[in-house]
N, C-alpha and C positions, 0 to 999 in steps of 0.2 A: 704244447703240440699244435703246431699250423691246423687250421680249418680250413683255411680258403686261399687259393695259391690263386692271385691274378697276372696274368704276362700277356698284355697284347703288343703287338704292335713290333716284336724285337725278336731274334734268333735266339731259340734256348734249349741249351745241353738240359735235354731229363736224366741223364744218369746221376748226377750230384745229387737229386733229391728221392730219386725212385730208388735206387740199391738201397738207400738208408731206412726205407719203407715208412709210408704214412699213413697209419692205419687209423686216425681221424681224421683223414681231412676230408670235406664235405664238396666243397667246391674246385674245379682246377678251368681256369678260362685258359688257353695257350693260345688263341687266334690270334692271325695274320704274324706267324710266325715262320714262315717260311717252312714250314716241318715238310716229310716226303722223302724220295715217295711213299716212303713206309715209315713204320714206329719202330726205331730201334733203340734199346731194347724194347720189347711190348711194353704197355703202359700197366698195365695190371699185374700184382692181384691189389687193388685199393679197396677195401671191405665195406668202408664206411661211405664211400664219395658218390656224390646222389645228382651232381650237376656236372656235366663236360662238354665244353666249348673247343672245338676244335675246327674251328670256321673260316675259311678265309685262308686254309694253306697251300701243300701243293702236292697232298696224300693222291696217291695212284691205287694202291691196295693194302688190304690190311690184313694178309698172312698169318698162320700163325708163326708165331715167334716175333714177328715182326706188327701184332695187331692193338688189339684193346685188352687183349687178356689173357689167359686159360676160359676152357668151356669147363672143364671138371676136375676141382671144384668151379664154381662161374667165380669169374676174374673182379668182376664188378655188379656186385649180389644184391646191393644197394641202390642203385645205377636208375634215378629216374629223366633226367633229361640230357638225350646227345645229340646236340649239333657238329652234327659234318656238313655245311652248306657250303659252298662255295670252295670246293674241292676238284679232283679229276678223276676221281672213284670210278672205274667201271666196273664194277663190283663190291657186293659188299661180302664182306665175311658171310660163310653159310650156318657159322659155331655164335652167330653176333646174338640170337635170342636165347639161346644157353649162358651166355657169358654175361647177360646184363638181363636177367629174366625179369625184375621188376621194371622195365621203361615202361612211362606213359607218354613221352615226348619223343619224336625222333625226328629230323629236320635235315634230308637229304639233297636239299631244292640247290641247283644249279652245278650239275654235276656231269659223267659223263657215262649213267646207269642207262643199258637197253633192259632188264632183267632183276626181278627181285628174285632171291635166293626162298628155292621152295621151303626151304626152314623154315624161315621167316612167320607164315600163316599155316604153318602145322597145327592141329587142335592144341589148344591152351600151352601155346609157345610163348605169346605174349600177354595173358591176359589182362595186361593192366593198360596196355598202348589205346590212348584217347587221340592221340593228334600223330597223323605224319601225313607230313608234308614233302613230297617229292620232283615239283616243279623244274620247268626248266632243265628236262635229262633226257634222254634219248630211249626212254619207255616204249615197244613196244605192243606189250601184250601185258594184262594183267590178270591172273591166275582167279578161277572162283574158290578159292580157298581164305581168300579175304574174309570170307565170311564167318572165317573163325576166331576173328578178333572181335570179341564178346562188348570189347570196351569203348571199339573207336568210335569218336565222334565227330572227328572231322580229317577231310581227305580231301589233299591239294595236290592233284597229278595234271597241273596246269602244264600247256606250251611243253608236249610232248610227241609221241608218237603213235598213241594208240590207236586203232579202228575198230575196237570194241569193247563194248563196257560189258562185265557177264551182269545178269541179270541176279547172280547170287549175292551181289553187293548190297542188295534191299534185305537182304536178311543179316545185317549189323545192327543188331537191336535197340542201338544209341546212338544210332550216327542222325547226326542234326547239319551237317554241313559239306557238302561236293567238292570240288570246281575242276573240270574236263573242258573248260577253255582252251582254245590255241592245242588243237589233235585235231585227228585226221578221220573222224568218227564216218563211220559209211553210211547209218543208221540217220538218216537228211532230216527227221523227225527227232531225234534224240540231238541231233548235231545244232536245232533252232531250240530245242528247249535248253539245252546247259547255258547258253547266253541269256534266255528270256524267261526260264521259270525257277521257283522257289525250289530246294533242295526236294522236301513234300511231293511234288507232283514228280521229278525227274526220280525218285524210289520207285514212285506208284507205278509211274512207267513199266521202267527193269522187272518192278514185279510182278506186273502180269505178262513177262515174257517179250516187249515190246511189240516190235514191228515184226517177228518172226514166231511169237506165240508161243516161244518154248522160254528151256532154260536150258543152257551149257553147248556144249557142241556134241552132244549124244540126239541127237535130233532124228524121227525115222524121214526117208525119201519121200514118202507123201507130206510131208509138212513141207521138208524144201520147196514139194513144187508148189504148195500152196504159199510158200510166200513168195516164191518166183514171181507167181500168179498176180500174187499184191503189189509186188512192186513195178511191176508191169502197165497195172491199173493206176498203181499211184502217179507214176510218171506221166503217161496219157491225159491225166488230170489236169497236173500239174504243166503241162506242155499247149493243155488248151488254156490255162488262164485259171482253172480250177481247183480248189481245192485245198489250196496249202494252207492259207489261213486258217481254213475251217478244223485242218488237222490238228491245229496246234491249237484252239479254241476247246475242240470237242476234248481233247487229252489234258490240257491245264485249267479250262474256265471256271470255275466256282457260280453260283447262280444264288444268289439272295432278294426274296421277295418283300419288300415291305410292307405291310398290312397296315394304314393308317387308321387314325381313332375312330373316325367318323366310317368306317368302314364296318368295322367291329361293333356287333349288336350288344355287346358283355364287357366289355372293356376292362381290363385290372386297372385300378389306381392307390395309390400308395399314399396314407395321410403324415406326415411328418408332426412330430410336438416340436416345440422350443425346449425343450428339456435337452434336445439332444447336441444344443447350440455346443456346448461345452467340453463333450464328451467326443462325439464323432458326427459331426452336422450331413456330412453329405451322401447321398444313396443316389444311385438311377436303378433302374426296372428294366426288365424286357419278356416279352413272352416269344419263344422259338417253337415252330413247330414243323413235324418232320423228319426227327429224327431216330435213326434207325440202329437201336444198341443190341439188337436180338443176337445178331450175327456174331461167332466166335468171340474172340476179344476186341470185341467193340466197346465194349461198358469199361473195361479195365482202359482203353487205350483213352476213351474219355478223362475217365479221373485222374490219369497220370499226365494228361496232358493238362487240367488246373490246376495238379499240385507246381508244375511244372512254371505256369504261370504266375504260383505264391513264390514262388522263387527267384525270378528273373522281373517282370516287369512291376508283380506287386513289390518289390523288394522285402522277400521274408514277413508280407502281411502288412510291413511300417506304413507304405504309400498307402495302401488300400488292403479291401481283401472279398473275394467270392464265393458266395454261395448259389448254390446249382436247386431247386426244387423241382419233384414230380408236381407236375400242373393238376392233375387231375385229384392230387391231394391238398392243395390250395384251396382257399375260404378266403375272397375277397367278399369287401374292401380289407388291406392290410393299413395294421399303425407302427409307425417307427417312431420310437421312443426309446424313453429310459427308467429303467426300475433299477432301487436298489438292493444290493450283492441277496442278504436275508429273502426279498420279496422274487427274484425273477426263479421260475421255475421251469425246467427244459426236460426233454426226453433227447439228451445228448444220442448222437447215431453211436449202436453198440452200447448201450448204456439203460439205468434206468429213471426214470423220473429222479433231478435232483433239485435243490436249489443252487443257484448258481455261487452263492459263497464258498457252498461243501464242496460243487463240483469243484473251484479252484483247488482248495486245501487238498481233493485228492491227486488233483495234479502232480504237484506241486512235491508232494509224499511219492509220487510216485516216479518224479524227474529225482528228486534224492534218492530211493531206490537205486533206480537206472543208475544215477552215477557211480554210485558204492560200488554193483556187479561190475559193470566197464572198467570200473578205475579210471575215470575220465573227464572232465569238466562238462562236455558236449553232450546235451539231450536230442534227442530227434521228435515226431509227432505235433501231437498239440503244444506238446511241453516249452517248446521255444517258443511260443507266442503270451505267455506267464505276464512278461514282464510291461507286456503293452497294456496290463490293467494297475500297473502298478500307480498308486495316487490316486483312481477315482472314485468317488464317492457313489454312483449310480454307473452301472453298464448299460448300454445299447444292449436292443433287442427290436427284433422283427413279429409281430404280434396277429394273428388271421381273425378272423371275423367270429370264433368260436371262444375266441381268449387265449388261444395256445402260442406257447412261443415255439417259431418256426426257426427262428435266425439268430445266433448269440455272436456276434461279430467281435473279435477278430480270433474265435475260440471255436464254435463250432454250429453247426445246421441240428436239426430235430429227427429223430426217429421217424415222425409224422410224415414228412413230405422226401423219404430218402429216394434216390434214383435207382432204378432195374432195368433189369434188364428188356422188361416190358415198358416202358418209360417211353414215349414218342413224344409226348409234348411236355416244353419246362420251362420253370419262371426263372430267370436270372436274378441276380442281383449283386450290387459291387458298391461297399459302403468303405471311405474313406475319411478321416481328418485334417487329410492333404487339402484338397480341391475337388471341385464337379468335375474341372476338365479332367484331372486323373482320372476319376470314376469314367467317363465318355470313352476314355481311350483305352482302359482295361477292357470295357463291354466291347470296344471295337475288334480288340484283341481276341478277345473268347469269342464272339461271336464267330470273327473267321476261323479260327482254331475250329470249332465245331461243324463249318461247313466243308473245312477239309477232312474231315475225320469221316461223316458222313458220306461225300463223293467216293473217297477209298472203298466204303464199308459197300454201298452199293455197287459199285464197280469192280470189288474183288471180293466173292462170297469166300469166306473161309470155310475150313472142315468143320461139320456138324452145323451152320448156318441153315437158315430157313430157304426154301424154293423162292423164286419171285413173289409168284404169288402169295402166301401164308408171310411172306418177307411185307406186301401191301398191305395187309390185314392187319399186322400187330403194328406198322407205323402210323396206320391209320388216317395216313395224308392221299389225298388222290395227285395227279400234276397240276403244279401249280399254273392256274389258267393264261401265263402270260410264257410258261414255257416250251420252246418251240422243238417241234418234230425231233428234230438231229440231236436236240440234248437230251430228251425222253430217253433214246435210242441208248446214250453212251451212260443210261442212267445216274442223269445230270439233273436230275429233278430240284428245281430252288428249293433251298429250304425258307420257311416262312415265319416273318420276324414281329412281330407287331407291338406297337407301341405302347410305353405305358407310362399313364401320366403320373408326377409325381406332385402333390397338393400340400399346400400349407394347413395349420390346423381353421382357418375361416373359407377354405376352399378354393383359395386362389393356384393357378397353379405356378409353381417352380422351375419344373424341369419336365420335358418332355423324352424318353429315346422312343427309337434314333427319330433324329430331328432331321431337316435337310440336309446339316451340315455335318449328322454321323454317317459312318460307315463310307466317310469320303476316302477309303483306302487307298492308295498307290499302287496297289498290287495290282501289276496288267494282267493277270490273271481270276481277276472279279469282276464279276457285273452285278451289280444291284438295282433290281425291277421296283420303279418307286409307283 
């Protein structure tokens, strides 16, 4: 039985293989087949088929009888990527998330849509859609019902026609990626960030309402006039020579202070053995302070943005891998070294004192476990990092001035020094077998990561969060003394970064972060106060 039907490029009759029904096939590419303006007969019901290319035709509508499918039962149940790009579609089907309710891909881009069908972002219509890409259509308005797509992660409604983005698109609890390029945005502030700033800052935006302070078009008439008000002001501003930079500064700029050694009356330093030549040679340090995790889901939104890290840039721990400390549970000077499996002993976080042999073995028992229940080859957690001890004879370990192991790399941090929600000050650290430069540019990574987490956190108190002031108390930082009046304001306080030397076992040193030539970020939306 056919899997995979491929036809690009050539005219093709569906009834010869569709009446005959193919209830495995998985793939069907039919682009630049001149198909249109409809499907005659519908293409569905295909049970199994999980890929449809349909790109590059001359589809006008997609009807029923003449569409993708039946909605009930759904035509195409399986159904996770459909491209219709490069079509003439002024519409889509309103039956299209019924009939393909597992998509996670949809790829509408160069089309001839003013309108997505309010189906579409009905609550959990499409729970699983991560990507659509709508570019290049004749868009002009997009529904704040978006925000019921639990999954998506990336939204490309390029070179269209919209003048407003709702402000409920920040509440897509995964979306990591925009682009509202080429519209006709009215929002003159929201219209220089979507070309100039990171996805990051243009959410933060939307979610505190932007430039009119609210969310939706239920707005009462005293806000209207107060943003009448603002815009009024803004322009005046802006018409003397005033202002606009500053706007886009004050809403995207990130602020990181560097504290160098000789600054720092306590300075952490990190003693490296040669033991660890063989095993995992490289570490850098940093000490951050500043930070402000009291506030609602600040602490959660922290750890999920390094696990996020061990995933992407550290690739799954192999390049490198990070751990986070409470400073104020820190006992410098620290030793980085190596003991072996029997000898190291850890207060794994959520765990209790073990030796790090036994710790493996229960892992280990307990990724076989996990497999049996799942019926699955795939472990999640610590579990998948097993096998990067596999062969050594001694593991790495991070070691504080009292003898306790703080840091078991590429496995796990200590009970001792775990993060809270009370946490304002933290030691980093990012040890690799790669390279130094990996480790430099992971710290680079986290570091920013941290200082956007933080600007959010202060600049949008969540429900249940601390007041300002009780919000200064527990970060424990006052402004940093090089930052100026207007960032204060949009409580844009630097966070504060300071160096930490890293020394061989005679005391020479190594490696310094950040050095001149860290935190050399690209991102025009950083300043770093050296």
């Amino acid at each position: 039985m056919a899997r995979h039907l491929y036809s690009p490029g050539g005219e093709v009759t569906l009834l010869h293989f569709l009446h005959k029904g193919l209830p495995q096939l998985h793939s069907l590419v039919l682009r630049r087949n001149a198909l249109g303006p409809g499907l005659s007969p519908e293409l569905g019901p295909l049970p199994a088929l999980r890929v449809l290319d349909l790109s590059g035709n001359v589809l006008e509508a997609l009807p029923p009888g003449q569409g993708l499918g039946p909605a009930e039962p759904p035509g195409l149940p399986q159904l996770q990527s459909l491209n219709l790009s490069g079509n003439r579609l002024r519409e889509l089907p309103a039956d299209l998330a019924r009939c393909a309710p597992r998509l996670q891909t949809l790829n509408l881009t160069g089309n001839r849509l003013d309108a997505f069908p309010a189906e579409l972002f009905r609550p959990g219509a499409l729970p699983l859609l991560s990507e659509l890409a709508a570019a290049d259509n004749c868009l002009r308005e997009l529904s704040p019902d978006i925000a019921h797509l639990a999954s998506l992660k990336t939204l490309d409604l390029s070179n269209n026609q919209l003048s407003e983005v709702p402000a409920e698109l920040a509440d897509c609890p995964k979306l990591k990626e925009v682009n509202f390029r080429g519209n006709k945005l009215t929002d003159r502030r929201l219209e220089k960030m979507v070309h100039g700033c990171q996805t990051k800052s243009i959410l933060e935006y939307l979610r505190s309402g932007g430039r009119g302070g609210g969310r939706g078009k239920g707005r009462a008439d005293g806000q209207d006039k107060d943003e009448a008000r603002r815009r009024r002001r803004d322009r005046r501003r802006r018409e003397s020579g005033e202002g606009e930079e500053d706007e886009e500064d004050t809403t995207c700029r990130l602020l990181l202070r560097v504290l160098h050694v000789s600054e720092n009356p306590a300075p952490l330093t990190v003693q490296v053995s040669p033991t660890v030549k063989d095993v995992r040679p490289f570490i850098v340090g940093a000490v951050v302070r500043g930070m402000d995790l009291q506030p609602g889901n600040a602490l959660r939104r922290f750890l999920t943005s390094q696990t996020k890290l061990h995933e992407d840039i550290c690739e799954k721990r192999t390049a490198a891998t990070i751990a986070t400390h409470d400073l104020r549970a820190v006992r410098g000077p620290l030793l980085y070294t190596t003991r072996p499996p029997q000898d190291l002993k850890i207060v794994p976080l959520g765990r209790k004192e073990v030796k790090a042999k036994d710790l493996v073995r229960q892992l280990q028992l307990e990724a076989e476990e996990h497999r049996k229940q799942k019926k699955r080859q795939n472990v999640s957690g610590l579990h998948r990092y097993l096998h990067l001890l596999d062969g050594k004879e001694s593991y790495p370990c991070l070691v504080d001035a009292d003898g306790d192991v703080i840091s078991f790399p590429p496995i796990t941090n200590s009970e001792k020094t775990k993060i809270k929600k009370t946490t304002s000050d933290l030691f980093l650290e990012v040890t690799s077998a790669t390279s130094l430069q990996t480790c430099k540019e992971i710290m680079d990574a986290l570091v920013l990561k941290m200082a956007e987490i933080n600007k959010y956190t202060l600049e949008n108190k969540e429900d249940g969060s601390l007041s300002d002031p009780e919000a200064d108390v527990v970060s424990g930082q006052p402004p940093g003394p090089n930052a100026s009046p207007s960032a204060e304001k949009a409580g844009n306080t630097p966070l504060v970064v300071e160096q930490v030397r890293v020394l061989d076992e005679d005391g020479h040193l190594k490696v310094v972060y950040p050095s001149k030539t860290d935190l050399g970020l690209p991102a025009p939306h950083v300043t770093v106060i050296r």
